[in-house]
N, C-alpha and C positions, 0 to 999 in steps of 0.2 A: 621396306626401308631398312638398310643396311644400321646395324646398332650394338656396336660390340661392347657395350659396358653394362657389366652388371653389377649388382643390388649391394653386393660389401666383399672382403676378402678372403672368404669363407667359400663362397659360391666360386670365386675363381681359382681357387684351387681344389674345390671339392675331386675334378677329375683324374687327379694323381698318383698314377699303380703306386704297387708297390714293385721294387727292383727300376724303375722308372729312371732314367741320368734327366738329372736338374739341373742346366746350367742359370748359374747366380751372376748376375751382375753386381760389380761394384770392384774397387778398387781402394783397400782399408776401406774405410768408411762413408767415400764419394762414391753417390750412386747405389749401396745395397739397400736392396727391397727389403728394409727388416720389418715390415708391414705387413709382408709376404710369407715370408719366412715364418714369424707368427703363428700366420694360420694356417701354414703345414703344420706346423706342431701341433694345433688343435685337430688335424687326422690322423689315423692311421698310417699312413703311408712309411715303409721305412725299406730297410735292404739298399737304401736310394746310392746310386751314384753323381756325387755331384761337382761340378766343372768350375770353376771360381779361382782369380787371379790368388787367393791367400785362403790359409786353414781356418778364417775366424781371428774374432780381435773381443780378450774377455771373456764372458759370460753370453752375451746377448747376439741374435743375430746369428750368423752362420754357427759360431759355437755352441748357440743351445742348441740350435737341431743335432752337431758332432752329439752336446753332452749327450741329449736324450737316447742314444742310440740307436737314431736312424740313418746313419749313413756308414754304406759298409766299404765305399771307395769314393778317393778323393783324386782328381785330378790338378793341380796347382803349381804355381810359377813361385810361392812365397808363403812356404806353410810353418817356420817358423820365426815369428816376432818375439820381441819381449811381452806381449801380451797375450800370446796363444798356448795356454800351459792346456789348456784343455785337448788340443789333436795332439800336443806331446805326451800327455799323458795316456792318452787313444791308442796312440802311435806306440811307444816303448811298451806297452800292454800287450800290442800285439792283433787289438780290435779293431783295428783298420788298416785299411791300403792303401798307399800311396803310390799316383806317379808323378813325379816330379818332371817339371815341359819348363825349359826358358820360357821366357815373358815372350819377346817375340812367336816364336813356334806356335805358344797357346792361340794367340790372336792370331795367328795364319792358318791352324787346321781350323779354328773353330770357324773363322773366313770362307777356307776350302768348302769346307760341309756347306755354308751356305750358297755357296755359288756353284755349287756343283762336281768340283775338280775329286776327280779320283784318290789322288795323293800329291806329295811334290817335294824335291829335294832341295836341300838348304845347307850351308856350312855349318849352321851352329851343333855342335853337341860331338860333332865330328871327334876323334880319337879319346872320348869322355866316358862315361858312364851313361850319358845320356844318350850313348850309343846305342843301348841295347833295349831290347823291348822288356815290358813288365816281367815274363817269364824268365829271361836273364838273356837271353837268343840274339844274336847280333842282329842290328838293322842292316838291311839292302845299303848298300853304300855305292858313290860313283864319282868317280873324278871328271869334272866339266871344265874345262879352259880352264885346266892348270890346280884348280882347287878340289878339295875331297869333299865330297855332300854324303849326308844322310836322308834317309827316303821317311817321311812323316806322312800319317793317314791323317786325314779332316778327325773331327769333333761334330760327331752329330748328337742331339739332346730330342730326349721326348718333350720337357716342356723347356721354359728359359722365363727365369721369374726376373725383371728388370724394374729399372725405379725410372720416371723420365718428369719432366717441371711440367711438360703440358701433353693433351692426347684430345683425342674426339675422338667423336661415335663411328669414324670408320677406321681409328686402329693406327691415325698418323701420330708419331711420337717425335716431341722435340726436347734437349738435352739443357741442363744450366753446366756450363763450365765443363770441370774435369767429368763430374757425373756421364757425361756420355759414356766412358769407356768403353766395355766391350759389351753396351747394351745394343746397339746395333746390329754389330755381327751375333749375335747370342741368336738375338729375334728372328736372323735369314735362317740360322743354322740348328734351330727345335722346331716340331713340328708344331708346337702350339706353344703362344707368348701369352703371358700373365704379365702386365704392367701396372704398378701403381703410380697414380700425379698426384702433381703436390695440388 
């Protein structure tokens, strides 16, 4: 009999390398797994790359894992707030990597990955910065009916740690409100989802 919930949150992340990309759900504060998150902290695990709409908010939650220094790159749509002094402080150090993705983009590669698609082109970022890839290298670019597009690859994650209001023993997840975010796609697009219910 199919039964994918185990014993505390310890156990469900016990499996997570090190260098491992962790996409996080949540969006500020709606929907992160700081539950989760937690007890990565209480592993080993570090080098991590992690996929998350923002850098962290405070102290708690995605920024303690930045402070403790387990994550060596950051993927994100919104990595500085008035509250995130700790990945700017990471950041102006020098201790970590940033790529910066519009909001849209992130939710579309991290989509792509889970649905399959190779890559796909998109207007946004087009004559920007966001034009070019991490190494500084321009992106493939193309003009389709009239408009310039940029060529984006998916977001694929070894795990995707999400937060969801309900679940059962075979792994169906359902969302309160804004909380859904990009815990959905997260979970199409890692090869193994960690979810905590309220």
């Amino acid at each position: 009999m199919i039964d994918k919930i185990v014993e505390n949150m310890q156990a469900a992340v016990a499996g997570i390398q090190n260098g491992a990309t962790i996409m996080i759900g949540g969006f500020g504060g709606a929907g992160m797994p700081n539950s989760l998150i937690e007890a990565l902290l209480d592993t080993d695990a570090r080098d991590l790359t992690v996929v998350n709409n923002n850098a962290g908010n405070g102290e708690t939650g995605l920024a303690a894992l930045l402070k403790a220094g387990r994550v060596r790159r950051i993927l994100c749509s919104f990595p500085r707030q008035s509250d995130s002094h700790v990945f700017d402080g990471l950041y102006r150090a020098g201790k970590i990597e940033l790529e910066l993705v519009p909001q849209g983009n992130l939710a579309e590669r991290i989509r792509a990955a889970g649905a399959g698609i190779g890559a796909f082109f998109t207007p946004t970022g087009f004559g920007t910065e966001l034009a070019k890839n991490p190494d500084g290298s321009p992106k493939e670019t193309r003009r389709i009916n009239g408009r310039d597009h940029v060529l984006e690859y998916p977001i694929h994650g070894d795990v995707a740690l999400i937060r969801a209001e309900r679940g059962d023993r075979w792994g169906n997840l359902s969302y309160r409100m804004a909380a859904r975010n990009f815990g959905p796609v997260m979970a199409m697009a890692a090869r193994c989802t960690v979810a905590s219910v309220h």
